[in-house]
C-alpha angles and dihedrals in degrees: 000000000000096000095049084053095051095051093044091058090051086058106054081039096054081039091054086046099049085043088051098044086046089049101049077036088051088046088041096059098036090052076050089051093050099048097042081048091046090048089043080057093051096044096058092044084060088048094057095046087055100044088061098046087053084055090056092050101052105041078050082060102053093049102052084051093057095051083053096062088043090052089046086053092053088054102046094052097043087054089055094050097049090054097054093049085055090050095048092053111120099240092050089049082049090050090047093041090051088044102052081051090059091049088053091056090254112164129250091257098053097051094045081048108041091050114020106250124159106246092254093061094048091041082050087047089054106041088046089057092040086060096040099053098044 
């Protein structure tokens, strides 16, 4: 009998323990669960942070592309029409004018005479289109 009594207070004593061990075991993983919560929380707080400043970054972007290709228009543009006010100068209307008679078979002295060219740049005219053309 005392022996039945003795084992059967080991045994309520190794139940209380493994109560007790599944208990501090039971605290242990919920104070886990809270913190690994609270840094999930944390985490997607930072996501979202980022996620907007991503946002930022790349309308930012966009727009700063699409003041490229603005800008790309305005230069274009501006080249051509840079190009057309050189073209429309008097002297180069004179040189294509003179050019276009060369091309035509005028003489030396028409050319000189319809726009005012010094023999030499008439003679150079000539003697350009005469290479050109052989």
């Amino acid at each position: 009998m005392y022996l039945t009594l003795l084992t059967g207070g080991i045994t309520l004593l190794v139940s209380i323990f493994f109560f007790l061990f599944c208990f501090l075991h039971i605290n242990r993983q919920k104070r886990q669960i809270i913190e690994l919560e609270s840094i999930i929380n944390s985490l997607t707080e930072s996501n979202i942070e980022v996620k907007k400043e991503l946002c930022e970054i790349h309308c930012g972007a966009v727009g700063m592309g699409k003041k490229m290709l603005q800008f790309d228009k305005k230069i274009k543009l501006t080249q051509e029409n840079q190009l057309n006010l050189v073209a429309q100068t008097p002297e180069n209307r004179l040189y294509s004018r003179a050019t276009k008679m060369v091309e035509l078979g005028a003489s030396l002295e028409e050319v000189m005479h319809e726009c005012e060219l010094p023999k030499a740049e008439a003679e150079l005219l000539m003697n350009l289109h005469a290479k050109i053309s052989s």
